[in-house]
N, C-alpha and C positions, 0 to 999 in steps of 0.2 A: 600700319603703325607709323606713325610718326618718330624720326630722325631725332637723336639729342645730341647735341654737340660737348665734348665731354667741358667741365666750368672747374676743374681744378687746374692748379698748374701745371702750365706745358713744360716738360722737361728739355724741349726745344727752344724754348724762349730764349730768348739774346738775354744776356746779362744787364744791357744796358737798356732794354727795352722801356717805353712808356710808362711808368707806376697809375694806378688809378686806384681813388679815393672816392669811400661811398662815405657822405655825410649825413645820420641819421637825425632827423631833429622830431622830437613830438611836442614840441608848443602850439597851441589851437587860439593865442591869443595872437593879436595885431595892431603894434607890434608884441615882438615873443621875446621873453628873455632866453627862453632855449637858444634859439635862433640867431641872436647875438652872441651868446658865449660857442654854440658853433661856429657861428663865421670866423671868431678870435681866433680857434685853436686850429681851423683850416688856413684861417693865414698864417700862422706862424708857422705850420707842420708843414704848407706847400715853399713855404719861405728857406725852409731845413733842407728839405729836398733837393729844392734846386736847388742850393749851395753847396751840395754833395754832386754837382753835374747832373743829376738825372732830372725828367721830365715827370709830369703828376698833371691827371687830371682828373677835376674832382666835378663829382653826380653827386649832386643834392635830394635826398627823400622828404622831403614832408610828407607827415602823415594825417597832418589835417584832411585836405583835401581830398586822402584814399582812403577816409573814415569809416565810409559806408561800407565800400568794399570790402573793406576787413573785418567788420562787423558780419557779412553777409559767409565769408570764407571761413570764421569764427563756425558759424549757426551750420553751414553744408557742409564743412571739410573743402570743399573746392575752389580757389579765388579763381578771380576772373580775370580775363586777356591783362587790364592792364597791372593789376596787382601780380604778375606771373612776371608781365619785365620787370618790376623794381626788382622780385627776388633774382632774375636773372643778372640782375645787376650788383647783386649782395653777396652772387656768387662766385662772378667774374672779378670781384674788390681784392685789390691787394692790402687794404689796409681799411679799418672801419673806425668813423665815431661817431659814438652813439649818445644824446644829449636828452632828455627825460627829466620833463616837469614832476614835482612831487605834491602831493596834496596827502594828508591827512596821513603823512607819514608815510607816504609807499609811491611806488612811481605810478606814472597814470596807468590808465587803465586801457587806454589808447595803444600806448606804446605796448607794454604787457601784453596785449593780443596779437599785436602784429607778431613780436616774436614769439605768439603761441600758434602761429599758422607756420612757421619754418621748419623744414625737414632739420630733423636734429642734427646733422651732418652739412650744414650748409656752408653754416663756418668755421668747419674744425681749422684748429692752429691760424686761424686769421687775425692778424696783429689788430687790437681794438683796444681804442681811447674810449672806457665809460665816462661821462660826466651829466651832472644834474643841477637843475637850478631850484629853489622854493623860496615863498617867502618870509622865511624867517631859519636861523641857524641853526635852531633846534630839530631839522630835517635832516642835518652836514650826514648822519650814520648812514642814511639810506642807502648811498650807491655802495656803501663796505657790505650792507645788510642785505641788501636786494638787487641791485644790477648785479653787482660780480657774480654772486651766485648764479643768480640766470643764465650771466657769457659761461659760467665753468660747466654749466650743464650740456652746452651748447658745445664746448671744447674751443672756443674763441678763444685766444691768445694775449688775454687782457697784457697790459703796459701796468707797471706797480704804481704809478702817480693818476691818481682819478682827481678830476675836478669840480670841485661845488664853488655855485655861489649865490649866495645871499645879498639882501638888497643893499647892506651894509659892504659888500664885499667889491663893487662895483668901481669903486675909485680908488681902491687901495695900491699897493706896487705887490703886495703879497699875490695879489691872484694874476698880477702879470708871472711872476715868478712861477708860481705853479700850471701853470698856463704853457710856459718856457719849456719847464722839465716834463713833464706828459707829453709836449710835441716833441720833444726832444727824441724820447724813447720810443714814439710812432715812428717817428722816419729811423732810427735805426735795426728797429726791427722790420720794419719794410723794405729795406734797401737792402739788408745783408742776407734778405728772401731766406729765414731761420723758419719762417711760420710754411712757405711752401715746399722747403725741405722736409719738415717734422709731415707737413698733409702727405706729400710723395712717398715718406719711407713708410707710412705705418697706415694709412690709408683702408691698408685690407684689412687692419685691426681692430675699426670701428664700426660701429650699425649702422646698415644702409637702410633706407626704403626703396622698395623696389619701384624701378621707374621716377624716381622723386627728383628734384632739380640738379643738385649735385652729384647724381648718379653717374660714374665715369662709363665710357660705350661700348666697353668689353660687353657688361653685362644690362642691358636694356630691355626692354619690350618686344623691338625688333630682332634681335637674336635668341629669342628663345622659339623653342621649336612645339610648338602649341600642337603639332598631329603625334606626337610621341605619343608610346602607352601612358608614360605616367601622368600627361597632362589631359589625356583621354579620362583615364581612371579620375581625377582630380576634377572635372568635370559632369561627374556621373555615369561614364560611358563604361564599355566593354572594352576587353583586351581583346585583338586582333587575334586568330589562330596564328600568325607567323609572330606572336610575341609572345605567346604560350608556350608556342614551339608543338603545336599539336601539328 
């Protein structure tokens, strides 16, 4: 059996340790509006950070590129080596944003799979910026209608300021402004480590899968004891005479 390293936080950690920022983008165009209103809200939110003294370092997902892949981890239930590190990296995040083009009124369908392949437990309590771009404003409900709900099911730790924008929206000072306030509430929820507190105390209160990414190493693969009766019995096998007790 293969070793899991536990991906929640270390109650060890230094206070002032490192922060890292996983930025989710699913625009499949080039250039992407997603992809621009993510870089905005990673500058401003690493820009927050460090002016708090602490250090950030930010992992970029696209999911163009791991299209297939997740298509394919979709259809088997299994992703593959490289689709296994970005989650490894979704889960090791101290803070997430998640940016999702809209088309015909719902977020793609791209993004939508990726986070239908995450162990439901991946990002409990993990501070996350939703925001969405489409072309035209009559999409703005989306991320109230269908991302947050997504993060709430997931137990992510959305920030109350989500950001849309629209093509109109683009040179305004309004969406700097909201832009502002949504990074705003990222680095404070990530810096005052509220969201690895909440994972830490209540943690055994949530549904795990067994062996899944965010699995902590109390309880693994590797420690369960596979010649026991009951995992005999579960098996198909026979109970031993010294577990009869005959």
């Amino acid at each position: 059996m293969t070793d899991r390293t536990p991906l929640q936080p270390d109650p060890e950690r230094p206070a002032d340790a490192p922060l890292t920022l996983v930025v989710i983008s699913g625009g499949t165009g080039n250039p992407s509006s997603s992809r621009l209103l993510a870089d905005r809200l990673t500058e401003k939110t690493t820009e927050l950070i460090r002016g708090r003294g602490r250090d950030v370092s930010i992992r970029h997902v696209e999911l163009a590129p791991i299209a297939v892949d997740i298509a394919q981890a979709v259809v088997t239930g299994f992703p593959d080596e490289r689709l296994k590190a970005v989650i490894r990296q979704l889960a090791a995040a101290d803070g997430l944003i998640t940016v999702s083009p809209v088309y015909t009124a719902g977020v793609s369908g791209l993004f939508k799979s990726f986070f239908d392949i995450l162990d439901d437990d991946l990002v409990v309590a993990k501070p996350t910026l939703p925001a969405a771009t489409a072309g035209s404003a009559r999409h703005a409900l989306v991320i109230d209608g269908q991302l947050r709900p997504m993060l709430a099911f997931l137990r992510a730790l959305t920030v109350p300021t989500s950001v849309f924008a629209a093509p109109e929206d683009w040179g305004s000072s309004a969406l700097g402004e909201r832009i502002g306030r949504a990074a705003t509430e990222l680095t404070a929820l990530m810096t005052t480590g509220v969201g690895a507190a909440i994972a830490g105390d209540a943690w055994s209160g949530y549904r795990h899968r067994f062996g899944g990414e965010a699995a902590r190493a109390e309880r693994t693969a590797a420690d369960v004891d596979f010649t026991s009766a009951l995992m005999r019995l579960a098996a198909g096998g026979a109970p031993s005479q010294r577990d009869t007790g005959a």
